[in-house]
C-alpha positions in Angstrom: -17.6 -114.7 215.0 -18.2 -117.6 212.9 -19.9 -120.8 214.1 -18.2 -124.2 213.1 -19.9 -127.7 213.4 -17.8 -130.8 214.7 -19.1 -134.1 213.4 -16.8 -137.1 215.3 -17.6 -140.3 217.0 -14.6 -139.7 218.5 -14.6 -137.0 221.7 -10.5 -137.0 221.8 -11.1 -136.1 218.1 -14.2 -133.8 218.5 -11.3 -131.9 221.7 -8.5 -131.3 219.7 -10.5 -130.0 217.3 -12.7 -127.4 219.1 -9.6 -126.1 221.5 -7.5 -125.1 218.5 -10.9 -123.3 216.4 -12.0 -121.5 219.7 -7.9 -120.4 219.7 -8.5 -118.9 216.5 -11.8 -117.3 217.7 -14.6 -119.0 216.0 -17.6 -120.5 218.3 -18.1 -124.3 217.9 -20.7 -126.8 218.3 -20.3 -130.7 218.5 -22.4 -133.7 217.1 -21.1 -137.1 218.1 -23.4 -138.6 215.0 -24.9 -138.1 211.8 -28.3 -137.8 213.2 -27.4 -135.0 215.9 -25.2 -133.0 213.3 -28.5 -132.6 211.1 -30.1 -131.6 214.2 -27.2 -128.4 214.7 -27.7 -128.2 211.9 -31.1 -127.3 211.4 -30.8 -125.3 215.4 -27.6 -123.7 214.9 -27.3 -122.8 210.8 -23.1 -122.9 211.0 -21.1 -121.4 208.2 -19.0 -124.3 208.0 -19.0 -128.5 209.5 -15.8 -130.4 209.5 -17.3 -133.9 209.3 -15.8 -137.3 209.9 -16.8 -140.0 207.2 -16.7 -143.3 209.2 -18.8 -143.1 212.0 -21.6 -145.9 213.2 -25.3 -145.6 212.4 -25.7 -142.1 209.7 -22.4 -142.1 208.2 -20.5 -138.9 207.4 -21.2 -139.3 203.6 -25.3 -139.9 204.3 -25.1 -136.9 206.7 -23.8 -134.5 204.3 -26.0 -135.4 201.7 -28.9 -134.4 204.4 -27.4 -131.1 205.5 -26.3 -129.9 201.5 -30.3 -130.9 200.9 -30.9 -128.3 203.7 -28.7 -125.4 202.3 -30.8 -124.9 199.2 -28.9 -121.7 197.4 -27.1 -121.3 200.6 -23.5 -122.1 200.4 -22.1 -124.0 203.7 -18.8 -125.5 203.0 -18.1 -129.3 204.5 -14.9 -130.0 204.6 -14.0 -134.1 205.7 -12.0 -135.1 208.6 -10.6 -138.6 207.6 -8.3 -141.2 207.8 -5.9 -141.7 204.9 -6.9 -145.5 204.3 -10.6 -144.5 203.5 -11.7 -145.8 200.4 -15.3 -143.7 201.0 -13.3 -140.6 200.2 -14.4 -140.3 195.9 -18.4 -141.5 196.8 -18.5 -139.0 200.0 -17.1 -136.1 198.1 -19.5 -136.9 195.0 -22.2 -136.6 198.4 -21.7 -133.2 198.3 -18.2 -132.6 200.6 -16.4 -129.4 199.2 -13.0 -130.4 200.9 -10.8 -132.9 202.6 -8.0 -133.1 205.6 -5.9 -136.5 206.2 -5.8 -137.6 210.3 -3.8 -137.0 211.8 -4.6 -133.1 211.4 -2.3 -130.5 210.2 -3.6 -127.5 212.0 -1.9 -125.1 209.3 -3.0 -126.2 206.9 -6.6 -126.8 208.7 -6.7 -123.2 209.7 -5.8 -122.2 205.7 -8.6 -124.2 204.3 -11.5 -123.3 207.0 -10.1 -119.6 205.9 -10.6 -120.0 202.4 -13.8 -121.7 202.2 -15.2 -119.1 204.5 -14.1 -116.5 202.4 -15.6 -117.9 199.8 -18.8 -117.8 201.3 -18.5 -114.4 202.2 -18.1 -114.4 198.2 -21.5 -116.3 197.5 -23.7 -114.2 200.1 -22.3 -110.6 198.7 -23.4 -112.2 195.2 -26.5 -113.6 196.3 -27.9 -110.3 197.9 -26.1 -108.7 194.3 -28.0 -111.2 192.6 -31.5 -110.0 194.8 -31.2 -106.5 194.6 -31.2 -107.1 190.6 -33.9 -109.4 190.8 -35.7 -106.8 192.6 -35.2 -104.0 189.9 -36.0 -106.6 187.1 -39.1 -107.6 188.9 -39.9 -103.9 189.2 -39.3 -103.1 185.9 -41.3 -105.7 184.4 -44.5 -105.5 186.8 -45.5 -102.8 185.4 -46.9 -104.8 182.0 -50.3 -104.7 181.0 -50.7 -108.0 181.4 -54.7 -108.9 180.9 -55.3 -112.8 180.3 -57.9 -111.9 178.1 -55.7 -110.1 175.5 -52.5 -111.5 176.4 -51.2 -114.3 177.7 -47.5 -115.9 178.0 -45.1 -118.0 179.3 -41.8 -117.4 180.2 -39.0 -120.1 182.0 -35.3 -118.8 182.5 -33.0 -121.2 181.9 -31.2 -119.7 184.9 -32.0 -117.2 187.8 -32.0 -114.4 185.2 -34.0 -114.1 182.2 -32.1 -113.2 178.8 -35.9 -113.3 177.4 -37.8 -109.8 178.3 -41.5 -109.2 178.1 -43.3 -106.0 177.7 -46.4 -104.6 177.5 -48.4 -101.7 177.2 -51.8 -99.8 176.9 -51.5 -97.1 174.2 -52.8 -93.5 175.8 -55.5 -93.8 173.3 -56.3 -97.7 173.5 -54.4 -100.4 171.8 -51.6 -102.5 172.9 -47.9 -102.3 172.1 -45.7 -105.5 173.1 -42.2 -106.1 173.1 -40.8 -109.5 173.3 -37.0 -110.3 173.5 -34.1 -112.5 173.3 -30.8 -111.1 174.3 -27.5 -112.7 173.6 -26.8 -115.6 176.0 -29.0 -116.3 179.2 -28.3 -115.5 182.9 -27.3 -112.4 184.2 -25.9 -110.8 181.8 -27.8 -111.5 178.9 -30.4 -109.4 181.2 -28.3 -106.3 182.0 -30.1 -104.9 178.9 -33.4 -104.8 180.5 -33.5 -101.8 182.2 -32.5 -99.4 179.8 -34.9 -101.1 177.4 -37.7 -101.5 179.5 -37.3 -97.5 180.6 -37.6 -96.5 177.0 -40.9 -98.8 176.3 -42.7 -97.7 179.0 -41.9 -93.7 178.6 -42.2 -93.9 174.7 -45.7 -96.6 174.9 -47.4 -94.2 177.1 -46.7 -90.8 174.9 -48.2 -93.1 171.6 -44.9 -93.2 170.4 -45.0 -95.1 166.7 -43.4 -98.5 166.6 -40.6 -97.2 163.9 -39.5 -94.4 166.8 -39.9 -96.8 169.7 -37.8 -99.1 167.6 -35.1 -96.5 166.6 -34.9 -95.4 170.7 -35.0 -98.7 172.0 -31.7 -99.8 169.1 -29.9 -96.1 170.0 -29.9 -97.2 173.9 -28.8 -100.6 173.3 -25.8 -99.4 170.8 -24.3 -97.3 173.4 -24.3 -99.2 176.8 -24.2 -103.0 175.4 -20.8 -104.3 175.1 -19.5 -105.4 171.5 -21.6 -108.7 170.9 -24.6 -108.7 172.9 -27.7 -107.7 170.6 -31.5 -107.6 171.2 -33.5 -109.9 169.3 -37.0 -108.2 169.6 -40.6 -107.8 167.8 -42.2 -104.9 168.8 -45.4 -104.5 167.8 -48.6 -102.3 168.4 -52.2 -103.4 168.1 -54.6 -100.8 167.2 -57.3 -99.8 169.9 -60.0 -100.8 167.5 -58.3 -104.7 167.6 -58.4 -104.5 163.4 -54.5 -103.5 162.7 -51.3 -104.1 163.3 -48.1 -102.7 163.4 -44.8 -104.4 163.5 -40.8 -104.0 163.6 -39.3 -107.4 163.7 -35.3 -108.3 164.3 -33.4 -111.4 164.5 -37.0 -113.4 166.2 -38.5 -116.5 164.5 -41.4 -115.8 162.8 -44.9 -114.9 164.3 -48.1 -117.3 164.0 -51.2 -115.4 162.4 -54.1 -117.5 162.9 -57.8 -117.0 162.7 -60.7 -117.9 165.5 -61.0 -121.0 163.9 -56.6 -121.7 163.8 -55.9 -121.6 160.4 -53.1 -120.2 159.7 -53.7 -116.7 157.8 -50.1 -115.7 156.8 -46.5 -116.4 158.4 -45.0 -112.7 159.6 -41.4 -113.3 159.5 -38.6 -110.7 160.7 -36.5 -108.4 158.0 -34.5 -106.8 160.6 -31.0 -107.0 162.3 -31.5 -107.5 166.2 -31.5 -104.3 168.1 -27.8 -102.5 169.5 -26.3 -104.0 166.4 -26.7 -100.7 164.0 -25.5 -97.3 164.8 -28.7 -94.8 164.2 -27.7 -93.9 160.8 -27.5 -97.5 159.8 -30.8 -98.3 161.5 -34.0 -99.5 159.6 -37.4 -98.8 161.3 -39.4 -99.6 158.7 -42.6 -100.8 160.3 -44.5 -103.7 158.5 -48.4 -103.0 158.6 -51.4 -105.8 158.7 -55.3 -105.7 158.8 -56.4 -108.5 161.5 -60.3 -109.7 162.8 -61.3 -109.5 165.7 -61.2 -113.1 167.2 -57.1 -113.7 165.6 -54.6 -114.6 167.9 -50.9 -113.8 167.1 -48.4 -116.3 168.5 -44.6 -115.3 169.7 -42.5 -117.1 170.5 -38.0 -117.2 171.8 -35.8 -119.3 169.7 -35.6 -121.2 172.7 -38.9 -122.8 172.2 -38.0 -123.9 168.6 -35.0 -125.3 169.7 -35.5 -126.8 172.9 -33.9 -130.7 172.8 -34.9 -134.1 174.4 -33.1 -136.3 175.9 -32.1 -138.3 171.9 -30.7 -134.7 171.2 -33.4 -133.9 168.6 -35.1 -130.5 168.6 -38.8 -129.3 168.9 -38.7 -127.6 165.7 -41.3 -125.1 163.7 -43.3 -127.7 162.0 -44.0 -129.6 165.4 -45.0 -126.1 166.9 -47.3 -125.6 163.7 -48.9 -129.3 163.8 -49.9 -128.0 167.1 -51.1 -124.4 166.7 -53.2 -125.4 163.9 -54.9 -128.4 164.9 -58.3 -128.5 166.7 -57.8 -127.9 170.1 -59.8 -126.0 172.5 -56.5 -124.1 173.8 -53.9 -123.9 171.2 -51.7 -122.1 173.9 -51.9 -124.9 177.0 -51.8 -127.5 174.2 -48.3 -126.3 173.0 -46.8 -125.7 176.4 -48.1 -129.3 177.5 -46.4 -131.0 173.7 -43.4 -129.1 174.7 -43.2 -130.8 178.1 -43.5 -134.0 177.1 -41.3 -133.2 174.3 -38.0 -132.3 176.5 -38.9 -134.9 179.4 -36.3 -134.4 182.0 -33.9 -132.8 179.7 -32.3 -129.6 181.3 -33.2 -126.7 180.2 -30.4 -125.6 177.7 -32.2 -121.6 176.8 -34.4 -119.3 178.3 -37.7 -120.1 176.8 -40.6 -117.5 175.7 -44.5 -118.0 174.3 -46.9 -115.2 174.0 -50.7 -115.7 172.3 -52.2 -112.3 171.8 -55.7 -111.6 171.4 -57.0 -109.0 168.7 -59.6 -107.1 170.2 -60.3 -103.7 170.8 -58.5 -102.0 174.1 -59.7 -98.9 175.3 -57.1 -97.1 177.4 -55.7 -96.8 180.8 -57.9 -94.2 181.9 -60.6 -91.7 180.0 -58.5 -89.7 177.3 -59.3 -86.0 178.0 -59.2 -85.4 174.7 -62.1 -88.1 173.9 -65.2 -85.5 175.1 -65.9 -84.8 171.3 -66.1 -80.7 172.3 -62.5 -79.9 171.0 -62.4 -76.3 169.4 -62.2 -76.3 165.5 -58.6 -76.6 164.3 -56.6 -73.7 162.2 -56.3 -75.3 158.9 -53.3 -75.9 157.5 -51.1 -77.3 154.5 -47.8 -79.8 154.0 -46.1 -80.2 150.8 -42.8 -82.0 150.2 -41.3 -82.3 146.8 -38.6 -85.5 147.1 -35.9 -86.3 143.8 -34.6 -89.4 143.3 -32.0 -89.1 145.4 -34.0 -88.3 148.3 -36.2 -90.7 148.1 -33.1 -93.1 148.3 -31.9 -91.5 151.4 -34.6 -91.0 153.5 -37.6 -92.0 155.2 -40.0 -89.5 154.8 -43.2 -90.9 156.5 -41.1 -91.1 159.8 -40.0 -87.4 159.3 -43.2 -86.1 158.8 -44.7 -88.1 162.1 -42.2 -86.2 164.1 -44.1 -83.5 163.4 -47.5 -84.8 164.7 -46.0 -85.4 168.4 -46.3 -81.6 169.4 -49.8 -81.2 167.8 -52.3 -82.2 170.2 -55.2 -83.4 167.2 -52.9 -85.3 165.4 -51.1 -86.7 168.3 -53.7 -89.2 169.5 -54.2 -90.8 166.2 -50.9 -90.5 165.2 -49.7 -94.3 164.9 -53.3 -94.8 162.3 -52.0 -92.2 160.4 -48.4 -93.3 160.2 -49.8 -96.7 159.1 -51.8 -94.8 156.2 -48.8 -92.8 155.0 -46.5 -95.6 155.0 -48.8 -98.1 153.0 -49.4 -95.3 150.3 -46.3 -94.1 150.1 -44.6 -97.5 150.0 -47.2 -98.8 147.6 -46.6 -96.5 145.3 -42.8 -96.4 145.9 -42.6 -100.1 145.5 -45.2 -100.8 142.9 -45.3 -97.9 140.6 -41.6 -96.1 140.8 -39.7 -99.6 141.3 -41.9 -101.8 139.5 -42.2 -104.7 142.2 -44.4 -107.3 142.5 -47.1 -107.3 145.2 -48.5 -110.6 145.0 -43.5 -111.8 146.2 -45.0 -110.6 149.5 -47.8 -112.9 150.3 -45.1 -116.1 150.2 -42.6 -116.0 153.2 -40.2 -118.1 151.0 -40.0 -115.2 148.6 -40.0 -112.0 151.0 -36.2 -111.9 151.3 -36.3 -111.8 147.6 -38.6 -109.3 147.1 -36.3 -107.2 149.6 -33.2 -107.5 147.6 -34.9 -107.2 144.7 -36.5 -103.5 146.5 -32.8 -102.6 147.2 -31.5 -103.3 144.2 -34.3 -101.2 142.2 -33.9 -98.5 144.9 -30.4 -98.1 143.8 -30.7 -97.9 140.0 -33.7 -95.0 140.8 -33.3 -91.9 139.1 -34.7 -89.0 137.5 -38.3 -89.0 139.1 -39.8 -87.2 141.5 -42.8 -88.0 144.9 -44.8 -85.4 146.0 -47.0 -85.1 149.7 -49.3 -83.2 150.1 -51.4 -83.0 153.8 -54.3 -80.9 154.7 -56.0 -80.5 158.2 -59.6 -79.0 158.1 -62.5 -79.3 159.5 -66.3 -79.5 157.8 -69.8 -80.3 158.6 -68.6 -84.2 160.2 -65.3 -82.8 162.1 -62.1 -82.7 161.9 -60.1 -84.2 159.1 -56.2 -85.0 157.1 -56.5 -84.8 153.3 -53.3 -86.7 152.1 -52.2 -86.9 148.5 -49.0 -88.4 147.2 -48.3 -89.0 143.7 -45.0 -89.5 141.7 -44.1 -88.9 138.1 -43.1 -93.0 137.2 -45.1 -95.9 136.0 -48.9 -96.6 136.7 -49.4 -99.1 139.7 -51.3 -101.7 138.8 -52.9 -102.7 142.3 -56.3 -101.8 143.5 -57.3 -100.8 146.9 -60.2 -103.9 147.2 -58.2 -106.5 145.6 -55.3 -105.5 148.1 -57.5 -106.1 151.3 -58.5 -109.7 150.0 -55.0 -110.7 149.1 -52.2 -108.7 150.1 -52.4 -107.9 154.2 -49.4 -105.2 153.8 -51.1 -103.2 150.5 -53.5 -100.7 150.6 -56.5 -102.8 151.7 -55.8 -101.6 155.6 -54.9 -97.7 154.7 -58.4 -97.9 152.9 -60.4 -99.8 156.1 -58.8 -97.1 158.1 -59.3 -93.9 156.2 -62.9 -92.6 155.5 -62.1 -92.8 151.9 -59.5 -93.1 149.4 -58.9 -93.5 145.6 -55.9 -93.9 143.4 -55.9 -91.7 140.2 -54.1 -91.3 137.3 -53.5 -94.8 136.3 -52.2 -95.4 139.9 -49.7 -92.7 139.8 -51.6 -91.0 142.4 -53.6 -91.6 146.1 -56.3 -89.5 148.0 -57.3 -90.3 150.9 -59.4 -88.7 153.8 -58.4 -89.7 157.5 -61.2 -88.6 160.1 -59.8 -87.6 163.6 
């Protein structure tokens, strides 16, 4: 049984009304005023008033205004009981009146309206408790972050009751941090129905160690297959080291990221080269993971589109070189300063998209709990040997440094360094892939204007390859010190001209970080070939 609220100076009025509702079987409640209808109001909660407009003292129109400022997300239909010479109809509807009915009253067509707007309710509570449950599983789903203000801080404001922006987080089960941050297509609800399923893959995948290329690969797989055509994940995913000195990143369809130093100069733009995730089908997929050598003390700044383009009330936008100005002058707090400029930037603009901002701290993270591997009295390991020959033609194909880390998930040595070593094969082997067998420039990469150049320039080459050969080589052993990988690749092109000092001074993707985190390596034969010796 529904409860109805009468608003009438009139008692004639207010008796009609309330014989034919309680006919139809609804309970009702009179107010002879506007202030005694707010008073119901408040005591009584009805699903629905049928208000008069021209009564003395609190009219009908001020009255509404009062109980819709009562309702907050709540939707209680008023519907206006007037005369058909009222001029305050427009100004009392614009007050927040859903409905209107002419005196004298045609109960038929008053019964068919009261029935509507009810069911309409109905409509809004089933979708507001929808709307909760969701909330509830987002909320779930997203409280489980590692979210530490000392490492990582952030900001995030929905442009509606759903956030189309996701952030993740996550202790590696050997230290480190991995972070996702990401824009789906849209805002609202369903711009968030993507979530789940990529907030269940992070979280399994993060705390196995799972490499950023794989948890990139899983995370696009999922996406493909349960978003609808159009709706994409712009995402970087990355994965600080546990020491706090490296960094490894997959970027898609996301603005750039702001590298600066304890002191916030800006070190070196890292853009995106990627197509946002659920786009690609798996075999069209790139994971190729882009590797950097940090200090402790940087900070690494994320940020939505939303941020970027978030408007004022003259229509212009916030814009990169604003957000720089303010990153990179002297300010105590970079991060409070930018959300404060943005502020006052947009006044009381409405929010247009969500809006995303994410400062992480390199440092060194130990993990989640004491690794039982970590005790330092782990038996000697059975040595072993890897070698993989690759033509031309393979090497076009395929990827082998993510092939070969497959094969270090099941092997319990390997297994907890197995993102440092991923970052060693992949800057060797790309190093000498890109700067000995396709004859690219190094120093194209250090200029973001030129990196999508470079890129073409690396597809191109990588196309007219042919007749030369790469070879692996791995070797676990142990000696005197511990436990160690011997890696060796070489190819059969021309010499690569880059040293491993001069590329950790001025290249931060060469071979500067696989030196800093191998216990030694040295190129030989006129660059052609690489040794290095990775500690476990």
């Amino acid at each position: 049984m529904e409860t109805l609220l009468i608003v009438d100076d009139n008692e004639i009025n207010r008796r009609v009304l309330r014989e034919m509702l309680e006919l139809e079987g609804h309970q009702v409640v009179e107010a002879h005023n506007g202030h005694e209808a707010i008073e119901l109001f408040q005591q009584r909660e009805p699903s629905l008033v049928l208000m008069d407009i021209m009564m003395p003292g609190m009219d009908g129109q001020e009255a509404t205004r009062h109980i819709k400022s009562l309702t907050g997300e709540r939707h209680t239909p008023v519907i206006y009981v007037t005369a058909k010479s009222t001029t305050a109809l427009p100004t009392a509807l614009a007050a927040g009146g859903d409905d209107f009915i002419t005196k004298p009253v045609d109960f038929k067509l008053l019964q068919a309206k009261i029935r509507a707007h009810l069911r309409v309710q109905r409509l809004n509570r089933q979708l507001s408790q929808q709307q909760q449950l969701m909330a509830h599983f987002f909320d779930a789903a997203l409280q489980q972050s590692y979210l530490d203000p000392g490492v990582i801080r952030h900001h995030m404001a929905p442009a509606s009751a759903f956030n189309g922006d996701i952030l993740l987080a996550e202790r590696g089960p050997h230290g480190g941090l991995y972070v996702l941050l990401g824009d789906f297509t849209g805002h609202g609800l369903g711009a968030a129905m993507g979530t789940l399923p990529a907030a269940q893959v992070f979280f399994a995948m993060t705390r196995k160690g799972a490499c950023v290329a794989d948890l990139a690969r899983e995370i696009n797989r999922q996406l493909h297959t349960l978003l609808p055509p159009g709706m994409f994940l712009a995402a970087t995913l990355l994965e600080l080291g546990p020491s706090g000195t490296h960094v490894n990143l997959w970027s898609g369809g996301m603005p750039r990221i702001w590298w600066l130093d304890r002191d916030n100069r800006l070190k070196s733009p890292l853009p995106s080269f990627h197509m946002p995730l659920g786009i690609l089908t798996d075999a069209e997929f790139d994971p190729a993971v882009q590797a950097y050598a940090v200090d402790p003390g940087d900070r690494l700044y994320l940020h939505s589109d939303g941020l970027t383009e978030a408007d004022n009330e003259t229509g212009a936008i916030f814009g990169e070189s604003r957000l720089e100005h303010i990153l990179t002058n002297p300010v105590d707090d970079p991060f409070q300063a930018l959300l404060q400029a943005l502020d006052q930037f947009r006044g009381q603009q409405p929010q247009s998209d969500d809006i995303s901002l994410v400062e992480i701290r390199c440092q060194a993270i130990a993990p989640a709990e004491p690794s039982c591997h970590d005790t330092g009295d782990e038996p000697d390991v059975l040595p072993w040997q890897l070698s993989l020959a690759l033509d031309s033609e393979q090497i076009r194909r395929f990827e082998p440094v993510t092939l070969i880390g497959e094969l270090f998930t099941g092997h319990k040595c390997l297994a907890r360094h197995c993102n440092l070593i991923q970052t060693v094969l992949s800057e060797i082997y790309h190093h000498l892939l890109e700067h000995g067998l396709l004859g690219l420039d190094a120093r194209m990469k250090t200029d973001e204007t030129r990196f999508v150049a470079y890129y073409r320039q690396r597809e191109k080459a990588l196309a007219r390859l042919h007749d030369v050969h790469m070879e692996i080589r791995l070797a676990l052993d142990n000696d005197a010190h511990g436990k160690y990988l011997r890696i060796r690749m070489q190819h059969d092109g021309p010499a690569a001209d880059a040293h491993p000092s001069a590329a950790s001074s001025e290249h931060p993707t060469g071979l500067g970080l696989a030196a800093a985190l191998c216990d030694s390596l040295r190129l030989h034969d006129d660059g052609r070939a690489i040794e290095a010796c990775f500690r476990l």
